[in-house]
C-alpha atoms as a printed R data frame, in Angstrom:
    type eleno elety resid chain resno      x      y       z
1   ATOM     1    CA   UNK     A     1  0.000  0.000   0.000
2   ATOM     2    CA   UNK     A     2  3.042  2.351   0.751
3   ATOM     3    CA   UNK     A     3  4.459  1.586  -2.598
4   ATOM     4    CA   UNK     A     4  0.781  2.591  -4.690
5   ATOM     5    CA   UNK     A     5  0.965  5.708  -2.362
6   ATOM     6    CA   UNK     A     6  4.298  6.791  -3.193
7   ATOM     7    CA   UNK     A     7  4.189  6.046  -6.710
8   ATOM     8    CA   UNK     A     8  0.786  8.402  -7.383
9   ATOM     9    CA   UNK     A     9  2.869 10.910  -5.613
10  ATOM    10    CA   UNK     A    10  6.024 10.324  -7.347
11  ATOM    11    CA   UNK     A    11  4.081  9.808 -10.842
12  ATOM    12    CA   UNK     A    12  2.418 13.704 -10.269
13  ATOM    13    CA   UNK     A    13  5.631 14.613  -9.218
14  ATOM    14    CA   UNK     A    14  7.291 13.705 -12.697
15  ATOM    15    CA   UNK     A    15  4.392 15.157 -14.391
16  ATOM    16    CA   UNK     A    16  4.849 18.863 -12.997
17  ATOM    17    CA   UNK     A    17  8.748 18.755 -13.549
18  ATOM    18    CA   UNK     A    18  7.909 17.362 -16.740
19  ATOM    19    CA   UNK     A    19  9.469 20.837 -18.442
20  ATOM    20    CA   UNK     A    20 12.193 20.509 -15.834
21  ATOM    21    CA   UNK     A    21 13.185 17.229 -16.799
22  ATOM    22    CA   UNK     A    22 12.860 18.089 -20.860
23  ATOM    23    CA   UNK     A    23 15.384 20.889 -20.453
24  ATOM    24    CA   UNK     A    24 17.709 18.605 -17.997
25  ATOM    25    CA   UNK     A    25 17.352 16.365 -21.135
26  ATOM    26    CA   UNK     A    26 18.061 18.648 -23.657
27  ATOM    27    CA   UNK     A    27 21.141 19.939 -21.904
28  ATOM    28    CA   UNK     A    28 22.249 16.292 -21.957
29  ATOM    29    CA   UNK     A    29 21.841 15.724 -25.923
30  ATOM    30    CA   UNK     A    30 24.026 18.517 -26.167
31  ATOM    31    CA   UNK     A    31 26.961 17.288 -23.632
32  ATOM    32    CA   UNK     A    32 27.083 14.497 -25.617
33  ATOM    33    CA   UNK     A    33 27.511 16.159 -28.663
34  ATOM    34    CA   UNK     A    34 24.349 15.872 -30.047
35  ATOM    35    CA   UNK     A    35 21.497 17.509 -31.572
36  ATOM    36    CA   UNK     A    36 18.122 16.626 -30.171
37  ATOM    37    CA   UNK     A    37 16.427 15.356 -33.434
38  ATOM    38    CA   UNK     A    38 14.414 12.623 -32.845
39  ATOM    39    CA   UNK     A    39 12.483 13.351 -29.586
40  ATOM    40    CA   UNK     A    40 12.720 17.030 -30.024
41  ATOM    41    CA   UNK     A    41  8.933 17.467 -30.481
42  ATOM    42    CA   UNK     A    42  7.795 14.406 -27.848
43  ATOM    43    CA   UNK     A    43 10.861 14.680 -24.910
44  ATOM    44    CA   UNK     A    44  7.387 16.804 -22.836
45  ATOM    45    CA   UNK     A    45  4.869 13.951 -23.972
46  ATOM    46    CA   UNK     A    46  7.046 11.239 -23.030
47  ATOM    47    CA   UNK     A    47  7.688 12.630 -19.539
48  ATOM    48    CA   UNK     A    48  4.241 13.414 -19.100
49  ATOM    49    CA   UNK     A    49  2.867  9.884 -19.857
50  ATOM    50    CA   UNK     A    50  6.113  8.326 -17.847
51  ATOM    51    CA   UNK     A    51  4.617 10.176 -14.959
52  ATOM    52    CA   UNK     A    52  0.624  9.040 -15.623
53  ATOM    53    CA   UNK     A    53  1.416  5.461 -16.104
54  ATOM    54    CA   UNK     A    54  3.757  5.444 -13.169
55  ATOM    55    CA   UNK     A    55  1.037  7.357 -11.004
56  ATOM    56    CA   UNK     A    56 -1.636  5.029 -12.170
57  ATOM    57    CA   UNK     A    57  0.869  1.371 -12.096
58  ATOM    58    CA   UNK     A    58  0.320  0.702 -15.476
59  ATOM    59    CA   UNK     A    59  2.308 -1.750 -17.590
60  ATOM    60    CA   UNK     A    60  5.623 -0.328 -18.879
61  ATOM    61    CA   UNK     A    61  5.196  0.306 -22.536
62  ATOM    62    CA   UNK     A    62  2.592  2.327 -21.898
63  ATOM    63    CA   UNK     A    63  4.207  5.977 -22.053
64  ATOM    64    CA   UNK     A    64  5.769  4.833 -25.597
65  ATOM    65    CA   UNK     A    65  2.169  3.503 -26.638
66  ATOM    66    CA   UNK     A    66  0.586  6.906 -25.400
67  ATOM    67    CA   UNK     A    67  2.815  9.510 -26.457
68  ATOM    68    CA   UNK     A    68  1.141 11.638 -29.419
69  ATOM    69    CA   UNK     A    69  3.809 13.680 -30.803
70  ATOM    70    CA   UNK     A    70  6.060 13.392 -33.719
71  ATOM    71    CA   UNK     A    71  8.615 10.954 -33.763
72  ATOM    72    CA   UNK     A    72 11.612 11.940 -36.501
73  ATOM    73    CA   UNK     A    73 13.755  8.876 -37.610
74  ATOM    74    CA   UNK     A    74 17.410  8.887 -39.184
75  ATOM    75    CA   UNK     A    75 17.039  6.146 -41.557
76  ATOM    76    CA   UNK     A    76 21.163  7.145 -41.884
77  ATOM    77    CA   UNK     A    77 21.840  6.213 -38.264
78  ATOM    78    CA   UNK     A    78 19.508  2.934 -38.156
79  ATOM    79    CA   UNK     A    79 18.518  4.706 -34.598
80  ATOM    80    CA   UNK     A    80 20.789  4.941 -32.986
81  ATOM    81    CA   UNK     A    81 20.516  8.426 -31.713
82  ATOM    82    CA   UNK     A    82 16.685  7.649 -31.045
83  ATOM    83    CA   UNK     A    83 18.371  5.149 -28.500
84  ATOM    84    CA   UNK     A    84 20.545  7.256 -26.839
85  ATOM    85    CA   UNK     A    85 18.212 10.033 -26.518
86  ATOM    86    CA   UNK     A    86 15.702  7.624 -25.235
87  ATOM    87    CA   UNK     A    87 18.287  7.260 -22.564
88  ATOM    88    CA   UNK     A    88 19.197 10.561 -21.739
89  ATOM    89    CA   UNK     A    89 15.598 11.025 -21.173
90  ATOM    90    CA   UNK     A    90 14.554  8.188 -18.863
91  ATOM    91    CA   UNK     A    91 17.691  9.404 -17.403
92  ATOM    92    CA   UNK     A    92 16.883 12.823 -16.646
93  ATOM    93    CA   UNK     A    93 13.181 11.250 -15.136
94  ATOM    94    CA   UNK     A    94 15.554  9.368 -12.603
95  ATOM    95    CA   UNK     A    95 17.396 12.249 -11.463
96  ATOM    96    CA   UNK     A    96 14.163 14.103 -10.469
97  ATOM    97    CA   UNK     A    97 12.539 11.005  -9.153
98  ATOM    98    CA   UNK     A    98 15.730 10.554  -6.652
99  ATOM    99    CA   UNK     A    99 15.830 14.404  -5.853
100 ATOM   100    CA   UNK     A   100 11.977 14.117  -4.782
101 ATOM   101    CA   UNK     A   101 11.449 10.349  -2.977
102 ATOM   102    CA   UNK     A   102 11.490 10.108   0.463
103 ATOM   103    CA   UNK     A   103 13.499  7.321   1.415
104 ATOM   104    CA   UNK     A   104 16.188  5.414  -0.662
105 ATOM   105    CA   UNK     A   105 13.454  2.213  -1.257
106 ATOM   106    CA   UNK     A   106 11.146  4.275  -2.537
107 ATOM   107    CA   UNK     A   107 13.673  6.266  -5.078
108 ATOM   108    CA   UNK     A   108 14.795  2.439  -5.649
109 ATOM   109    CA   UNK     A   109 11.206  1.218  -6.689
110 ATOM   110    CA   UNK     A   110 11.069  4.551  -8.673
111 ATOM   111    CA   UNK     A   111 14.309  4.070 -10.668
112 ATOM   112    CA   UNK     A   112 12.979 -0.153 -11.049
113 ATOM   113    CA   UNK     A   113  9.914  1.372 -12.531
114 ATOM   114    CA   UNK     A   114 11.319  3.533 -14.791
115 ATOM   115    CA   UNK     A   115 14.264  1.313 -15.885
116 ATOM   116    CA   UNK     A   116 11.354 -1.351 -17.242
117 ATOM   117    CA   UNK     A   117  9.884  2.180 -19.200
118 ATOM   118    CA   UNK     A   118 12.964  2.769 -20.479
119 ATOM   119    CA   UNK     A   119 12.964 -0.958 -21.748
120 ATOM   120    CA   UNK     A   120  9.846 -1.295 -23.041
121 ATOM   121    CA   UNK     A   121 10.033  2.340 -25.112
122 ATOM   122    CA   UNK     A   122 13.556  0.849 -26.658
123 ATOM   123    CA   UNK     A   123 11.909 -2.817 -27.616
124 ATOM   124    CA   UNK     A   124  9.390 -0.499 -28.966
125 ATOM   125    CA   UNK     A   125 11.810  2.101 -31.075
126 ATOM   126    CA   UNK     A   126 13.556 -0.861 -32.223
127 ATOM   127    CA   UNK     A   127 11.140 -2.261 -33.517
128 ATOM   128    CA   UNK     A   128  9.524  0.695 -34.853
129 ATOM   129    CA   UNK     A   129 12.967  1.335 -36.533
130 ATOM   130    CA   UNK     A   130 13.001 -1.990 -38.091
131 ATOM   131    CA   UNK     A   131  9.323 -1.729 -39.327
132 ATOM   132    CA   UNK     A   132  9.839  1.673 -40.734
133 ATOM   133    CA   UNK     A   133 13.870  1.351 -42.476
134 ATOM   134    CA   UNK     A   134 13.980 -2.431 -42.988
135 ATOM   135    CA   UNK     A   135  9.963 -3.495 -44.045
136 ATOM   136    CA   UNK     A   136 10.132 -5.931 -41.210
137 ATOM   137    CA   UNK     A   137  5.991 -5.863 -40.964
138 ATOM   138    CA   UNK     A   138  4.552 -3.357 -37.601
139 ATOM   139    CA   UNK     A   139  6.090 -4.020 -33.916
140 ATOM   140    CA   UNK     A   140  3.901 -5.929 -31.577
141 ATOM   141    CA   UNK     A   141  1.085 -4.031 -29.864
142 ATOM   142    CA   UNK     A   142  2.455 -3.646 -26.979
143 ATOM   143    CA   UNK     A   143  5.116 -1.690 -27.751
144 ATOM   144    CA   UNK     A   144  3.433  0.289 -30.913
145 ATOM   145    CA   UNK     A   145  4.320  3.802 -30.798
146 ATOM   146    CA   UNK     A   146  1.455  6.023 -30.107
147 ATOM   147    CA   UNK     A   147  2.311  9.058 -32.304
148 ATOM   148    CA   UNK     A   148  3.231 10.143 -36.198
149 ATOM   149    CA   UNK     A   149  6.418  8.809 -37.201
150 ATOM   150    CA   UNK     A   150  8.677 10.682 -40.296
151 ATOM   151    CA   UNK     A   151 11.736  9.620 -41.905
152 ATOM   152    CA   UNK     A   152 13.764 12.665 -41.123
153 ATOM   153    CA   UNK     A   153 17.155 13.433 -42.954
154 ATOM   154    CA   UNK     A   154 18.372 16.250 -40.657
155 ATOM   155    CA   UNK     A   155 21.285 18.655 -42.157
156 ATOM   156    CA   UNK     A   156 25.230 18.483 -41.032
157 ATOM   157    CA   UNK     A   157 23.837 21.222 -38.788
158 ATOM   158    CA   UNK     A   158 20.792 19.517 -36.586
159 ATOM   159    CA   UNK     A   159 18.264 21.541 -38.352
160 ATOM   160    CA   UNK     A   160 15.942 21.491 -41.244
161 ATOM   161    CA   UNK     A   161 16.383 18.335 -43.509
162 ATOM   162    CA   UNK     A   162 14.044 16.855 -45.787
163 ATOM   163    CA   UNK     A   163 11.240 14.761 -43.882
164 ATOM   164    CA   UNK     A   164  9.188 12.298 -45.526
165 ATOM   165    CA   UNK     A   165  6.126 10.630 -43.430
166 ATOM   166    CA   UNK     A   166  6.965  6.626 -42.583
């Protein structure tokens, strides 16, 4: 009962920082040298439905099944940078999830929960890479992307490229 407790409160907690944690993000892409191209338009979405589904103790893919924004692949990079950004992002959740627990179980149970996000969202850009670059038929449902998905062919820059929708 603790645990259901905590986790609303740590779920609405993620959801107000969810700005917060998109700029912690952002900074991130860039101290890795990178630009923020594919989740640049869903980094807020994610965190936001990260938050819900952790508030409400629903199965793990469901912030990558929920999000509604637009999802820009590389077909260059076979997704790689999806992948790592996907990282940086579940990443940034963590930090504010450990800044805000209460005790070090409950920041443990937090970080558990969002490490099996974090896997289900990268089963389901895999596949979602795979589908979209390689014709490998759609992912399984549980781990279908929830919003519009573009091949994106960014400049050497990070910005504009031509898109094409997938």
């Amino acid at each position: 009962m603790a645990w259901a407790v905590a986790r609303e409160r740590l779920g609405a907690e993620l959801i107000g920082a969810r700005d917060q944690v998109a700029e912690r993000w952002r900074a991130a892409v860039q101290e890795n040298g990178l630009v923020a191209h594919a989740l640049g338009a869903v980094a807020t979405d994610l965190v936001l439905n990260a938050g819900a589904a952790l508030a409400d103790g629903a199965p793990p893919e469901t912030a990558w099944g929920r999000c509604g924004g637009l999802l820009r692949l590389d077909p260059r990079d076979n997704g790689r940078a999806l992948s790592l950004e996907l990282t940086l992002l579940w990443r940034a959740m963590g930090q504010v999830l450990t800044r805000v627990a209460c005790s070090d179980s409950e920041a443990r149970a937090a970080r558990d929960a969002l490490a099996l996000q974090l896997d289900a969202a990268q089963r389901g850009a895999t596949a979602l890479v795979r589908a979209v670059l390689f014709d490998e038929g759609q992912p399984a449902d549980g781990l279908r992307y929830g919003g519009v998905v573009v091949l994106s062919y960014p400049s050497a820059e990070g910005v504009g490229g031509a898109e094409a929708a997938a």
